[in-house]
N, CA, C and O of each residue as an XYZ file, in Angstrom:
360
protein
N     104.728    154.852     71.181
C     105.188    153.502     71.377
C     104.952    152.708     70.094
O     103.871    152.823     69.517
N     105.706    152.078     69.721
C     105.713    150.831     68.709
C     104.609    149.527     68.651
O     104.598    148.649     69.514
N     104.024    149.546     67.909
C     103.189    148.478     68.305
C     104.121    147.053     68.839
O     105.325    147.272     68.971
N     103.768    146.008     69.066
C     104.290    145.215     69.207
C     104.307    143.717     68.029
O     105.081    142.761     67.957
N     102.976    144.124     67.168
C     103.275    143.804     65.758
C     104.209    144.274     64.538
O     104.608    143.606     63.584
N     104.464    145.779     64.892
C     105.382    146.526     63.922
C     106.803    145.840     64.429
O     107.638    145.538     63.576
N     107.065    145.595     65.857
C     107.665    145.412     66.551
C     108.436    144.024     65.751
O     109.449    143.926     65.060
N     107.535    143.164     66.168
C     108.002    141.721     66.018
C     108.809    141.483     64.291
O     109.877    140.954     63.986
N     107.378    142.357     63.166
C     108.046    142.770     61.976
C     109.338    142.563     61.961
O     109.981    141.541     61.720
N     109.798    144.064     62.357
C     110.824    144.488     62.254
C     112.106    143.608     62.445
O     113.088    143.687     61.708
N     111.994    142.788     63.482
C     112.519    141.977     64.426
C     112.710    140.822     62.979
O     113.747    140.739     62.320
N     111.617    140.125     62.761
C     111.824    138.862     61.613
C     112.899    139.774     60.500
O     114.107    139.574     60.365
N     112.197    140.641     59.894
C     113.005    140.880     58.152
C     114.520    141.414     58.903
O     115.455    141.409     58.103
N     114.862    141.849     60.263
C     116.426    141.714     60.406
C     117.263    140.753     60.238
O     118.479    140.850     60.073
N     116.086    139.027     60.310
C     116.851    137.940     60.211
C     116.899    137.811     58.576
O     118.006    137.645     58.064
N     115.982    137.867     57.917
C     115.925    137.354     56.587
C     115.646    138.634     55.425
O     114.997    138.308     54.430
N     116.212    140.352     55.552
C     116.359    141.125     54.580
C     117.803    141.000     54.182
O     118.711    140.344     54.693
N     117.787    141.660     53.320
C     118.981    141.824     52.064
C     119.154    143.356     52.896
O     118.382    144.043     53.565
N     120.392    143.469     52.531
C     121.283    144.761     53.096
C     120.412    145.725     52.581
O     119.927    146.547     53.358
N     120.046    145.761     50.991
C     119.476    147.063     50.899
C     117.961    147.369     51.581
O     117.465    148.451     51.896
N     117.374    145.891     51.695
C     116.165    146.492     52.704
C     116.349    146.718     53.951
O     115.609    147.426     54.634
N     117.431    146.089     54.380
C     117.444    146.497     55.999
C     117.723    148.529     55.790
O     116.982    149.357     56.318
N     118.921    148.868     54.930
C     119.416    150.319     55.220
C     117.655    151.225     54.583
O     117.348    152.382     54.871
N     116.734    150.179     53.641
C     115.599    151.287     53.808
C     114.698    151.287     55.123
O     114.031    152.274     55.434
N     114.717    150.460     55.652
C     113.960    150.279     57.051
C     114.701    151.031     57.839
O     114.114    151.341     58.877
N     115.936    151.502     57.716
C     116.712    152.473     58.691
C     116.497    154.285     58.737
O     116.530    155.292     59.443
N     116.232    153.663     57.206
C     115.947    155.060     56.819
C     114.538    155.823     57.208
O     114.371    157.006     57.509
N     113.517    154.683     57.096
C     112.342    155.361     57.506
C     112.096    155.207     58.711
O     110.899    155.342     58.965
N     112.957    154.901     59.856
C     113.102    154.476     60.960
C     113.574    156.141     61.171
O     112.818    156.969     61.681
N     114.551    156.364     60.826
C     115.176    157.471     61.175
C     113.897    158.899     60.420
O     113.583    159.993     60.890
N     113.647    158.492     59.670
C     112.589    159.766     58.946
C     111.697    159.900     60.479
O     111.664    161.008     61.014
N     111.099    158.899     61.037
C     110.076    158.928     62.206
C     110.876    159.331     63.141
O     110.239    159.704     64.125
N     112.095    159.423     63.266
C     112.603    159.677     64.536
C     112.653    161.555     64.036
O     112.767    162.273     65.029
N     112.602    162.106     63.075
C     112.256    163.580     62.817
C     110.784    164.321     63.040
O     110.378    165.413     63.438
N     110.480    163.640     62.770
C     108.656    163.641     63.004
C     108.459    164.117     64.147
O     109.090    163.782     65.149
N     107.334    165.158     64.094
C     106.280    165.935     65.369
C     105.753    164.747     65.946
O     105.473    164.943     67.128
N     105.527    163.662     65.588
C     105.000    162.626     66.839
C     105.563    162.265     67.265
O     105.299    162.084     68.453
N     106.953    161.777     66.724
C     108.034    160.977     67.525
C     108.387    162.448     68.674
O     108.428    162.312     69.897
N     108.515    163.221     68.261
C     109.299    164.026     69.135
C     108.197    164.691     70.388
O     108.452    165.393     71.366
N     107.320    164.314     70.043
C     106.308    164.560     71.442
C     106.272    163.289     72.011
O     106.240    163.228     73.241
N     106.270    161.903     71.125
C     106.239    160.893     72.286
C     107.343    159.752     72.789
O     107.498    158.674     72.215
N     108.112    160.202     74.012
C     109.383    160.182     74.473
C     109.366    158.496     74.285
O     110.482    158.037     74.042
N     108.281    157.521     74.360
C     108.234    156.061     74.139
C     108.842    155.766     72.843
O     109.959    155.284     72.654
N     107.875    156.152     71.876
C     108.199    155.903     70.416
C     109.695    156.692     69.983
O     110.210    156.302     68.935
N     110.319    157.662     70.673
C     111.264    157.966     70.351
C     112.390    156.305     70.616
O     112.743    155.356     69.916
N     112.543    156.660     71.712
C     113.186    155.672     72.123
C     113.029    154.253     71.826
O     114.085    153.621     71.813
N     111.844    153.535     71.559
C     111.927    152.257     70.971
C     112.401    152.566     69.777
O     113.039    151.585     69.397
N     112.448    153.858     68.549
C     112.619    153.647     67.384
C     114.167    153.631     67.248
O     114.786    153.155     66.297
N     114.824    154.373     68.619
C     116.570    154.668     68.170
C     116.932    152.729     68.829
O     117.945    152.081     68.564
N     115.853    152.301     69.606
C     116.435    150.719     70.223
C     116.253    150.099     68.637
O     117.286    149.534     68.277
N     115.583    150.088     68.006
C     115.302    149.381     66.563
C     116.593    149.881     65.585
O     117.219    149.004     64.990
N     116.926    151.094     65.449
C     118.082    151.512     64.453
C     119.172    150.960     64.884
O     120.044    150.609     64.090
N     119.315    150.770     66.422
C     120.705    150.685     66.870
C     120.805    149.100     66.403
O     121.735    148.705     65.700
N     119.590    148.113     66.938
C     119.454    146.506     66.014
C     120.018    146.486     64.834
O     120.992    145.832     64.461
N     119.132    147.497     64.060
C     119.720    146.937     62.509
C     121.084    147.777     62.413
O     121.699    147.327     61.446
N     121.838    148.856     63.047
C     123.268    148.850     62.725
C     124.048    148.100     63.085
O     125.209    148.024     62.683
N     123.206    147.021     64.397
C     124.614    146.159     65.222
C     124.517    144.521     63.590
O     125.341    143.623     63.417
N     123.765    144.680     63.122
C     122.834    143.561     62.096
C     124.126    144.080     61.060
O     125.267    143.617     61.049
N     123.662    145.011     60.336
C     124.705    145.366     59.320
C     126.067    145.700     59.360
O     126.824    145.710     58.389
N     126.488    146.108     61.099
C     128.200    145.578     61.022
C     128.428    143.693     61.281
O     129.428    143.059     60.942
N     127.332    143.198     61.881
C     127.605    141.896     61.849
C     127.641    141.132     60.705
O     128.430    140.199     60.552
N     126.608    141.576     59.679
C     127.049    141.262     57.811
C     128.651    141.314     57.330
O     129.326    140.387     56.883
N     129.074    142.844     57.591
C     130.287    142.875     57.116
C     131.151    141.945     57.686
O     131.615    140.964     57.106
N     131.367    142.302     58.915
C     132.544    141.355     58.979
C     132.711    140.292     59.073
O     133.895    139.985     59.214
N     131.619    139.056     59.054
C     131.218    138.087     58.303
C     132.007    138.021     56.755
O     132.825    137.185     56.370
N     131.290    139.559     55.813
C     131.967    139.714     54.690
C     132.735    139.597     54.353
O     133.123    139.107     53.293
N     133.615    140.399     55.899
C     135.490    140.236     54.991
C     136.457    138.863     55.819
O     137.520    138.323     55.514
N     135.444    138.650     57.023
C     136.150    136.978     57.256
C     135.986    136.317     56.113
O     136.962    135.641     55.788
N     134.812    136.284     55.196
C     134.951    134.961     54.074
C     135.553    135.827     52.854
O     135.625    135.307     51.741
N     135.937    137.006     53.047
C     136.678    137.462     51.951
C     137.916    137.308     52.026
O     138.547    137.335     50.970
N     138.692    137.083     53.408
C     139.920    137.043     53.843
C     139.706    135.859     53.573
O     140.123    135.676     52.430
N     139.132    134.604     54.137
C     139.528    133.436     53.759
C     139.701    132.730     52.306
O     140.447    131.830     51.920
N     138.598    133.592     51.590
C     138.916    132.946     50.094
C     140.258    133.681     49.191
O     140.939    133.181     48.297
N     140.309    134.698     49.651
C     141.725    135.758     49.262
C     142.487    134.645     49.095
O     142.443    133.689     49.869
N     143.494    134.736     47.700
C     144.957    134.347     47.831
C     145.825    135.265     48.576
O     145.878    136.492     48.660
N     146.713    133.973     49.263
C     147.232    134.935     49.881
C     148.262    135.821     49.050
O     148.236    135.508     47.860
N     149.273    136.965     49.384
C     149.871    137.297     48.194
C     151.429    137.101     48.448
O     152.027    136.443     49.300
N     151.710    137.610     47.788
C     153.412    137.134     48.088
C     154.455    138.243     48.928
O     155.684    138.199     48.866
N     153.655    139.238     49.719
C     154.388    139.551     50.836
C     154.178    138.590     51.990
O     155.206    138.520     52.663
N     153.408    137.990     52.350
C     153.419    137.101     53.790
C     153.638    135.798     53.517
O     153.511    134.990     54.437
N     154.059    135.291     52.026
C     154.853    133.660     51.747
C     156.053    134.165     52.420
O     156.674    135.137     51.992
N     156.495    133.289     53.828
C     157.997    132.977     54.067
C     158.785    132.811     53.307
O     158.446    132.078     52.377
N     160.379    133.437     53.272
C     161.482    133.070     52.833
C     162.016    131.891     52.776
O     162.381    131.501     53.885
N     162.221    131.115     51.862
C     163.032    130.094     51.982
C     164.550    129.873     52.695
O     165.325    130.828     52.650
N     164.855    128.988     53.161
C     166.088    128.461     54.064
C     166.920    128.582     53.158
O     166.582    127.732     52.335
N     168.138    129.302     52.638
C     169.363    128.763     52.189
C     170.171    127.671     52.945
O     170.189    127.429     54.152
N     170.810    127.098     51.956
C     171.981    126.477     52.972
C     172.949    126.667     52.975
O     173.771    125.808     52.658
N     173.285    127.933     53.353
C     174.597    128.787     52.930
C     175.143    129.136     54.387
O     176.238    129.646     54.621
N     174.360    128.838     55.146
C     174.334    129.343     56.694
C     174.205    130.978     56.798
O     173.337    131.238     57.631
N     174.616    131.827     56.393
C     175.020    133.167     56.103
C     174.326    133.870     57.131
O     174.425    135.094     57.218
């Protein structure tokens, strides 16, 4: 089982790490989930995959954040400017 100090940790630096510390906290998240202790103790297994699955739902919620303000600052380009009206009727 997870302490509930490692716990809470974990919990804060999801609000306030930088992408690359969150993917190393994933990583050694996942190193423990290989481990002879994790795999004898069915608690700590499982709180550690509830913690990975946090910080992956964390780091797809970054991105697409990312590419909403990337789409919004994008020019747009000149396939989706409308055609202008002739007045030719045609």
């Amino acid at each position: 089982m997870i302490s509930k100090e490692t716990h809470a940790f974990i919990m804060n630096r999801l609000e306030t790490a930088k992408q690359a510390e969150l993917l190393v906290i994933k990583d050694e998240l996942q190193e423990l989930l290989r481990s002879p202790i994790c795999a004898g103790d069915k608690k700590l297994w499982k709180d550690t995959k509830k913690l990975i699955k946090k910080i992956n739902e964390e780091i797809d919620a970054r991105y697409d954040l990312y590419l909403a303000e990337k789409l919004r600052t994008q020019p747009k380009s000149a396939s989706v400017v409308p055609l202008r009206q002739t007045g030719s009727g045609v």
